[in-house]
C-alpha positions in Angstrom: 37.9 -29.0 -26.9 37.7 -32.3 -28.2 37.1 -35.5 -26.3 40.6 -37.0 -27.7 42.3 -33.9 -26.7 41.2 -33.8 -23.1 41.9 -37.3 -22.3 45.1 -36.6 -23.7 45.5 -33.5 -21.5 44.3 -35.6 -18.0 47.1 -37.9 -19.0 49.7 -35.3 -19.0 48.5 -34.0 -15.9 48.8 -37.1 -14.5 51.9 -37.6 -14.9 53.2 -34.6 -13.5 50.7 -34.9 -10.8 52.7 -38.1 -10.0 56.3 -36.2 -10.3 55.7 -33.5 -8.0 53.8 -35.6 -5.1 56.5 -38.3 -5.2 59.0 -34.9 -4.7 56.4 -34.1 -1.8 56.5 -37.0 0.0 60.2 -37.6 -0.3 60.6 -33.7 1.4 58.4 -35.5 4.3 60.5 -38.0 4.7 63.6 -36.7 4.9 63.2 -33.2 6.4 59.7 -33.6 7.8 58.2 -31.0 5.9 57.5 -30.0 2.1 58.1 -26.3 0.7 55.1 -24.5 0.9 55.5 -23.7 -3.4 55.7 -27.3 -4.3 52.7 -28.3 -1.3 50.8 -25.5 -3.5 51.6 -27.0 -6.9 50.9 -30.3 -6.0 47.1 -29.1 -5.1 46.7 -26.8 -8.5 47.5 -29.9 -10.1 45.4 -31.8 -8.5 42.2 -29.5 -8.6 42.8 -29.0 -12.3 42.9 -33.2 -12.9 39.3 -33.1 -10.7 38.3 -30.4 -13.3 39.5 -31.5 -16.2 38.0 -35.8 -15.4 34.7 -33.4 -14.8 34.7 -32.0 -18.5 35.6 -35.2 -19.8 32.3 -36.9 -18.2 30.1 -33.8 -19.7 31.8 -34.3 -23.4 30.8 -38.0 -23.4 27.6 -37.1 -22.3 27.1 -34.7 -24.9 28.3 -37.4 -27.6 26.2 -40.0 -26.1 22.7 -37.5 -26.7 24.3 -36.8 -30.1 24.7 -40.1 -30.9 21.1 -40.9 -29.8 19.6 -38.6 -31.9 21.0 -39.9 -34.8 19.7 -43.1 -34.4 16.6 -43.9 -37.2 14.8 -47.0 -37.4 11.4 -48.1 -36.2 8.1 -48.2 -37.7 7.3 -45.4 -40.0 3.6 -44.5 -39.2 4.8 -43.7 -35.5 8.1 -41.9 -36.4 6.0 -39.6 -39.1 3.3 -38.7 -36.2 6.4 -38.0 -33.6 8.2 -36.0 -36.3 4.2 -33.8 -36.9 4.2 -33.9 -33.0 8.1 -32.1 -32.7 7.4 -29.5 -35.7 3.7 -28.4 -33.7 5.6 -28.3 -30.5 8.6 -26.2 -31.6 5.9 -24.0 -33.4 3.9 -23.5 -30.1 6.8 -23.0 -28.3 7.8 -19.8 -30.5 4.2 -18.5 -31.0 1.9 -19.5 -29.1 -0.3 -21.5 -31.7 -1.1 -25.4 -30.3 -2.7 -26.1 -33.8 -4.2 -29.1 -32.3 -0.9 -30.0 -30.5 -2.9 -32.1 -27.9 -4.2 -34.5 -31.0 -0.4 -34.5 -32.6 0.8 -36.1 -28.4 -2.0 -39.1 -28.4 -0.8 -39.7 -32.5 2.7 -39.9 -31.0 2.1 -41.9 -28.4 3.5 -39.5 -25.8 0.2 -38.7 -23.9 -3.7 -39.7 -23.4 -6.6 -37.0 -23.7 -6.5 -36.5 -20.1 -4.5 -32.8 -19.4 -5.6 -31.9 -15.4 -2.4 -29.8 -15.2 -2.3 -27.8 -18.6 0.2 -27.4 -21.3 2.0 -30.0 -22.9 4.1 -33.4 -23.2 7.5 -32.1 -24.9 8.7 -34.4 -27.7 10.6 -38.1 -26.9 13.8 -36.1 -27.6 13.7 -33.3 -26.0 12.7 -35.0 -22.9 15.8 -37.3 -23.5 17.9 -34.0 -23.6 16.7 -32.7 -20.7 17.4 -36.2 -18.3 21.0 -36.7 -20.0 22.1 -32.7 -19.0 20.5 -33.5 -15.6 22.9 -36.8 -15.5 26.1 -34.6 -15.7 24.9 -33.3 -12.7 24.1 -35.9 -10.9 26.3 -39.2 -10.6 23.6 -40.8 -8.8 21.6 -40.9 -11.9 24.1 -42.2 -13.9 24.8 -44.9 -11.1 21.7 -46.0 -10.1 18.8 -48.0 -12.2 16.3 -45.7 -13.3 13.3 -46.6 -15.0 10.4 -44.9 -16.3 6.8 -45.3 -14.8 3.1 -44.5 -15.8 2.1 -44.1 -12.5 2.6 -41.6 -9.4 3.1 -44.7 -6.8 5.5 -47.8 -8.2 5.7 -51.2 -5.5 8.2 -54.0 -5.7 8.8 -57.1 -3.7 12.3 -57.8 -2.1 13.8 -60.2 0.2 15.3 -59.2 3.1 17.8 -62.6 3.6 18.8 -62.0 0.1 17.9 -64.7 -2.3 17.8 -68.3 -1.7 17.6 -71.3 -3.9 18.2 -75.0 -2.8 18.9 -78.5 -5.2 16.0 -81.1 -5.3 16.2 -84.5 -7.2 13.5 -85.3 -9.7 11.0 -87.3 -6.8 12.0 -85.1 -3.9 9.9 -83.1 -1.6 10.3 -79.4 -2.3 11.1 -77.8 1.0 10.5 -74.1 1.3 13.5 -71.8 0.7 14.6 -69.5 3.2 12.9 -66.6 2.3 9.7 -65.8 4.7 10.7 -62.2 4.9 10.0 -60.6 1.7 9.1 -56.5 2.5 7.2 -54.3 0.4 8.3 -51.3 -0.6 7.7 -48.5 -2.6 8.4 -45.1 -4.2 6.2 -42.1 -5.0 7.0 -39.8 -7.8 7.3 -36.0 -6.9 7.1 -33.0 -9.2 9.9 -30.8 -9.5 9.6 -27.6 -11.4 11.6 -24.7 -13.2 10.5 -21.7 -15.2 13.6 -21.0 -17.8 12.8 -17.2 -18.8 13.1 -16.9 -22.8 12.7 -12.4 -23.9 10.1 -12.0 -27.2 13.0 -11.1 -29.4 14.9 -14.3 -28.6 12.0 -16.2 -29.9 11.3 -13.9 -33.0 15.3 -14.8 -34.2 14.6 -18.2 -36.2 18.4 -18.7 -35.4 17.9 -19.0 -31.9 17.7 -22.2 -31.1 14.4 -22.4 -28.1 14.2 -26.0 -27.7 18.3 -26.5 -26.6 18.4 -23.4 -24.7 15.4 -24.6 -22.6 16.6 -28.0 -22.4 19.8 -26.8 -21.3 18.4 -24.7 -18.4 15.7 -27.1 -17.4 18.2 -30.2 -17.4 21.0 -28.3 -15.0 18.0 -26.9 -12.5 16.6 -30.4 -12.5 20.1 -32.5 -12.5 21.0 -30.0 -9.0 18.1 -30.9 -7.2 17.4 -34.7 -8.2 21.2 -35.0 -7.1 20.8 -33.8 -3.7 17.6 -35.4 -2.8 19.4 -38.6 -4.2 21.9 -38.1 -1.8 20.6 -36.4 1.4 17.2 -35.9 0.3 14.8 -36.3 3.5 11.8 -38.0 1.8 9.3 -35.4 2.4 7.8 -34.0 -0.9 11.2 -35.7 -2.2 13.1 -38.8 -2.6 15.0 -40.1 0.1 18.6 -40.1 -0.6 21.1 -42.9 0.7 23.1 -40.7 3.4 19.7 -39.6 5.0 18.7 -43.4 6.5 19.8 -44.7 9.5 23.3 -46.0 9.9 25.0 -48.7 11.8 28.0 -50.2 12.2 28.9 -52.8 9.0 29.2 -55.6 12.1 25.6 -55.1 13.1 24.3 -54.6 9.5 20.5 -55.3 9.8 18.1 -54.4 6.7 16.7 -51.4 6.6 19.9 -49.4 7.9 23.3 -48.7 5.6 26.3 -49.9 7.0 29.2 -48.2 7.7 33.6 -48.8 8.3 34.4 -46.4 10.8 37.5 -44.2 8.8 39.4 -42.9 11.5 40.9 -39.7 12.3 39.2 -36.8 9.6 43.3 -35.5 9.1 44.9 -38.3 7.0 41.3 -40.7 7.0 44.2 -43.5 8.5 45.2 -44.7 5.3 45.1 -47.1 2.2 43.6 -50.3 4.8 40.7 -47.9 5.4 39.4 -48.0 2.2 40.2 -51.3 2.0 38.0 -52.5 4.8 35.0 -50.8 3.3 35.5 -52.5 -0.3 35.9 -55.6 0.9 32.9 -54.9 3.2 30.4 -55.4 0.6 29.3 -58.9 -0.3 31.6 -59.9 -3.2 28.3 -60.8 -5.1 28.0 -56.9 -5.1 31.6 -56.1 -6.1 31.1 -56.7 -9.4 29.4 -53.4 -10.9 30.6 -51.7 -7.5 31.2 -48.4 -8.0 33.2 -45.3 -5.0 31.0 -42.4 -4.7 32.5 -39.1 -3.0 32.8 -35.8 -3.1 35.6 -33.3 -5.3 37.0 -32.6 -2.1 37.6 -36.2 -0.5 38.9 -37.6 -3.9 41.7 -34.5 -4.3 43.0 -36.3 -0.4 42.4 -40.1 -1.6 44.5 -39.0 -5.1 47.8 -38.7 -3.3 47.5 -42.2 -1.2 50.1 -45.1 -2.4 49.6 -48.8 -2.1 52.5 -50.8 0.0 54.6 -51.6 -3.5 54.6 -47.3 -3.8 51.5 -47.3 -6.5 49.3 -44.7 -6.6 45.3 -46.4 -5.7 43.6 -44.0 -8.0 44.5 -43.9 -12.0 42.2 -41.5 -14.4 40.1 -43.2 -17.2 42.4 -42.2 -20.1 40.3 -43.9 -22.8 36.7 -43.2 -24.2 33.7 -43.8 -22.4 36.8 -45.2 -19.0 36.0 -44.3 -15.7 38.4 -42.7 -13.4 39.6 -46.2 -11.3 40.0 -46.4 -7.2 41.3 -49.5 -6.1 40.6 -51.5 -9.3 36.8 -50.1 -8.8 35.3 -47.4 -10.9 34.7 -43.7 -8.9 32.0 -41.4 -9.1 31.9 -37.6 -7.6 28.8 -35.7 -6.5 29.2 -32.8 -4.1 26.3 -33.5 -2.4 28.2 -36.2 -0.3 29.7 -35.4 3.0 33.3 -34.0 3.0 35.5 -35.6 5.5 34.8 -34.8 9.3 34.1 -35.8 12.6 30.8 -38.0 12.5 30.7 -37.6 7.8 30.2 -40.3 5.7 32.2 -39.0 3.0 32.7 -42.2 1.0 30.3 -44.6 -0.5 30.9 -47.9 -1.7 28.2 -50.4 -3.6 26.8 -51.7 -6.5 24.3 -49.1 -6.9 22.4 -50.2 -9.8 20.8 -52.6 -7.0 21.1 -50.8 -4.0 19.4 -47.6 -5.4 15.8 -47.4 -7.8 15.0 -44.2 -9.6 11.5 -43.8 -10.7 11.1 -41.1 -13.7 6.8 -40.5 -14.6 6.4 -41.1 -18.2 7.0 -37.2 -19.7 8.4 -34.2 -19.5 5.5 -31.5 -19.4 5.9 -28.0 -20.2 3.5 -24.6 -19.8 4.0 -21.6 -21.6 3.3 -18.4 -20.2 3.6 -15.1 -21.7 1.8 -12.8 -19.1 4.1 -13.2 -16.0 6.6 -11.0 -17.0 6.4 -8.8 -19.8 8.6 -8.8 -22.4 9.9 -12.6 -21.7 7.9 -16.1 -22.0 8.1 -18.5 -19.2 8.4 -21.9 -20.2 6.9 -23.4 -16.9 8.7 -27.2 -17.3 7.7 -30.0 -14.7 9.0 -33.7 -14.2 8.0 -36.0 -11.7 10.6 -38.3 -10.2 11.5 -40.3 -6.9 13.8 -43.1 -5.6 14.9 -44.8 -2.7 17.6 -47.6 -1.3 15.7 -51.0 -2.1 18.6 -53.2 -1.5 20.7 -52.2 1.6 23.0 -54.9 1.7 24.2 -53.7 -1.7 25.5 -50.3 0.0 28.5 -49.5 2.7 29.5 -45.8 3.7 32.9 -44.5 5.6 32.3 -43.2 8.8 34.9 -40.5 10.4 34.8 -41.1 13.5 37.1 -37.9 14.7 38.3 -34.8 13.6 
């Protein structure tokens, strides 16, 4: 299906999302109760919209990597040494043959002589392939800022008063600011691993396409792992994910800990206020960018809340490349967060492009083995990766506080 033709289809579901809710809730309100066949039509409605906004986020994904690759440009000498690196690669991935493939990595700029761990550094866009199918399974990649390291261990500086700055004339003494709490922190990279199986008489079809087929199984494996460690990952031989800190009560906020709005009772999470309080909760220096992160689940309850003038506070993204909208804020949804319970944090709001730091190690390596299982090769594909919460002021969670 077409992009076009699926936001098209959301819309219509929308609307008759809206139609048989608003039938719903009038039933409630004049007999007390709703018939059991429209309650049940009002949740296949909404579970196809959640599925439906879900295959809408993997088409634009899909464009976006298209779109990347066919972007030219650059200098010549290096894009004819990438494109003799990609054609040895593909080559040693269907027979074997490395035909000096370690030479053809240091041309391209991808790698140094130095190989402790075998095999090889997979081409710029393979590797590109692989991170953007692991971002459709992982919001907290697409959220968060992620940059690329040459190192196992990366260290940054940050203050934890937030940044100060005061006016001076031209002849005045220059007081100092108020920051004498900066904090060091910092991330180590950790290696997570798959082993996509590929038979001998796939890779002797020259139709069958090797690179996307591993790139497509490497890039879900690694997209289901990075986004749970992102989220409740316990730091230990992985990142440390933002639900797995300590939390404390938004009144109390200290740095170091995420804080939280308590939610109420886990039946109806109170109502529309709720998730008021916890928006308005984070410094409106952070708003801007702010992004809702919850699960499938949670946002199929949150869908059928109203505002006070009888408006529904969550609208899909019925335009290329637009975000389904909560509140006037974009949303995000990763199963990995809590659903909604007694003593769950199942919604998280923040700007998370400060609150959270993704480190990727420079490349994607991959190790082919032929002797493991007769009759298939395992490609043997590793990436190192971390993260953490550097800025929690930049973060608030919902906290049930009841079932």
């Amino acid at each position: 299906m077409e992009l076009k033709d699926m936001i098209e289809k959301i819309g219509r579901a929308f609307e008759e999302f809206k139609s048989e809710n608003d039938a719903r809730l009038k039933a409630m309100e004049t007999k007390g109760h709703a018939d059991p066949v429209l309650v049940e039509k009002v949740e296949k409605i909404n579970a196809d919209m959640s599925a439906l906004s879900a295959m809408k986020r993997q088409l634009e994904t899909i464009e976006t990597s298209l779109a990347r690759r066919q972007m030219g440009g650059g200098n010549s000498e290096s894009d004819s040494a990438k494109a003799q690196h990609r054609t040895g690669f593909k080559n040693w991935m269907r027979k074997g043959i490395d035909a000096g493939l370690k030479d053809m990595e240091v041309k391209a700029e991808l790698s140094t002589l130095s190989d402790p761990d075998g095999g090889f550094t997979v081409p710029e866009e393979l590797s590109r392939t692989i991170r953007d199918i692991a971002s459709t399974k992982s919001a907290m990649r697409r959220l968060a800022d992620v940059i690329t390291v040459g190192v196992s261990e990366y260290k940054e500086l940050v203050d934890k008063q937030g940044e100060t700055a005061s006016w001076v004339g031209e002849k005045d003494t220059r007081a100092e600011t108020d920051t004498p709490t900066l904090a060091q922190v910092s991330w180590f990279t950790k290696e997570l691993y798959t082993m996509p199986p590929v038979t001998q008489t796939m890779l002797d079809d020259s139709w069958f396409d090797v690179e996307g087929w591993v790139a497509k199984f490497s890039g879900r494996a690694f997209g289901v792992k990075q986004g749970a460690a992102w989220i409740t990952g316990n730091g230990v031989e992985k990142p440390k994910g933002i639900a797995a800190g300590t939390m404390i009560t938004n009144a109390s906020y200290a740095w170091g800990k995420v804080g939280y709005v308590p939610g109420g009772h886990a039946s109806l999470m109170n109502n529309v206020d709720k998730l008021i309080d916890l928006q308005h909760a984070l410094k409106i220096d952070y708003r801007t960018g702010a992004y809702w992160l919850t699960n499938d689940t949670t946002l199929g309850t949150i869908r059928k809340f109203k505002d006070g003038d009888g408006n529904y506070i969550w609208r899909p993204g019925l335009i290329e490349g637009a975000p389904d909208i909560l509140l006037g804020k974009p949303v995000e949804i990763d199963d990995n967060v809590d659903d909604i319970g007694a003593n769950k944090y199942p919604i998280f709001f923040g700007n998370f492009k400060d609150a959270y730091l993704i480190i990727d190690r420079m490349g994607v390596r991959m190790l082919r083995d032929p002797y493991t299982k007769k009759g298939y090769v395992l490609f043997y594909t590793t990436m190192r990766t971390g993260g953490g919460i550097r800025n929690y002021e930049a973060l608030k969670a919902m906290k049930i506080a009841t079932a």
